[in-house]
C-alpha positions in Angstrom: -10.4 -3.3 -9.3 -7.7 -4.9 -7.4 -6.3 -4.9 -3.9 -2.3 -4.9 -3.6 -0.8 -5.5 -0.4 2.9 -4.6 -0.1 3.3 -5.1 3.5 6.1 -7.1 4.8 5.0 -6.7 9.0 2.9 -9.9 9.9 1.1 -8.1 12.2 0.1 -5.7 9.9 -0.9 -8.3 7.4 -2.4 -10.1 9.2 -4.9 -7.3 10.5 -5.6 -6.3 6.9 -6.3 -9.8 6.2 -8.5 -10.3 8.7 -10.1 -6.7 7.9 -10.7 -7.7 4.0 -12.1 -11.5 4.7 -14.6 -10.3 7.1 -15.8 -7.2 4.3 -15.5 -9.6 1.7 -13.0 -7.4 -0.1 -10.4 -9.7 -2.3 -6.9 -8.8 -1.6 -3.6 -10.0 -2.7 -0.4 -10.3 -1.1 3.1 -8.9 -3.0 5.3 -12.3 -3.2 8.2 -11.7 -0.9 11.7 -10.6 -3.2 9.0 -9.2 -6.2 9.4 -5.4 -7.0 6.4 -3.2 -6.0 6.4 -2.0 -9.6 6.6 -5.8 -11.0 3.5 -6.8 -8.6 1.5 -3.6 -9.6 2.3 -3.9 -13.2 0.2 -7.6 -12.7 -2.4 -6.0 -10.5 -3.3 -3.7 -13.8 -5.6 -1.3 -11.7 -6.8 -0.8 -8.4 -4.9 0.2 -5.2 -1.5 -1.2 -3.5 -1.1 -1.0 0.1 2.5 0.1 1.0 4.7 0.1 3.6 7.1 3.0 3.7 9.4 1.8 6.0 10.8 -0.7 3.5 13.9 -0.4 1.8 13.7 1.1 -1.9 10.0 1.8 -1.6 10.4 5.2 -2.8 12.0 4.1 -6.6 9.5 1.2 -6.9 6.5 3.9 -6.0 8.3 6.2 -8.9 7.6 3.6 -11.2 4.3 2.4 -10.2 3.0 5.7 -10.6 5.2 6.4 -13.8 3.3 3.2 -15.3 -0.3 4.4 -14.0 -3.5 2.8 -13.2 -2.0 2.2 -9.7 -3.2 3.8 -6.5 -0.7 4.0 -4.1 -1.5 4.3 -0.3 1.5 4.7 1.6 2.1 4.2 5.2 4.4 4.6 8.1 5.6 5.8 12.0 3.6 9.2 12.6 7.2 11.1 13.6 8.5 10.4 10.4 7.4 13.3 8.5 10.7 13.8 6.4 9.8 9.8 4.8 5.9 10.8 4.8 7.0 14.1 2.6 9.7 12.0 0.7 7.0 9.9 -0.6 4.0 12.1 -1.4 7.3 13.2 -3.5 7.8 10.3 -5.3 4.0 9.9 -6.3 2.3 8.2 -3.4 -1.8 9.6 -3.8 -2.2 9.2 0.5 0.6 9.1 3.3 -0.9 7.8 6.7 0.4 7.0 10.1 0.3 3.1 11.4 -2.9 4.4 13.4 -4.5 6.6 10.6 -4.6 2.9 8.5 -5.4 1.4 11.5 -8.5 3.5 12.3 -9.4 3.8 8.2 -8.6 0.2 7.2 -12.2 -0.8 6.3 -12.9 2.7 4.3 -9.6 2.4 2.5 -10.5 -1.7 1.4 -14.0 -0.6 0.7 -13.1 2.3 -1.7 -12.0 -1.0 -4.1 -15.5 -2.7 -4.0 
């Protein structure tokens, strides 16, 4: 199993960075201008990390999930319920606030060991 992270806030990066090196959990980054779907169609299995806020992210979770094998663990700002509803929508398996991941960062990176 593989760890995808879609995450385009270096702050946010760089805290699940930081989270994965010191549980010894191998994750990758999604190259900058590559398609969700393109990055998880490379990961094969395992989990992608998304942010929600990005433009387009609800087609490219579409067709991640349309392709299968991909978890998708979406998140975003906790008062935008209308996105967090949009994606469950489109096929994203979990919808958390910035402070949900935040608080459940090493469960979430774990569940890939």
């Amino acid at each position: 199993m593989a760890f995808l992270v879609a995450v385009r806030d270096l702050l946010f990066r760089s805290k699940i960075d930081a989270a994965a090196q010191r549980l010894g959990v191998t994750v990758r980054l999604a190259p900058r201008g590559v398609p969700l779907s393109e990055a998880a169609r490379e990961l094969g299995s395992g989990t992608a990390l998304v942010d929600l806020g990005e433009a387009g992210v609800l087609d490219e979770i579409r067709r991640v999930k349309g392709a299968g094998g991909v978890r998708v663990v979406g998140f975003l700002g906790h008062l935008q319920t209308d996105l967090a509803q949009a994606a469950r929508d489109a096929g994203a398996d979990e919808v958390l606030s910035r402070g949900e991941l935040a608080g459940r960062l090493d469960d979430i990176l774990l569940a890939e060991r």
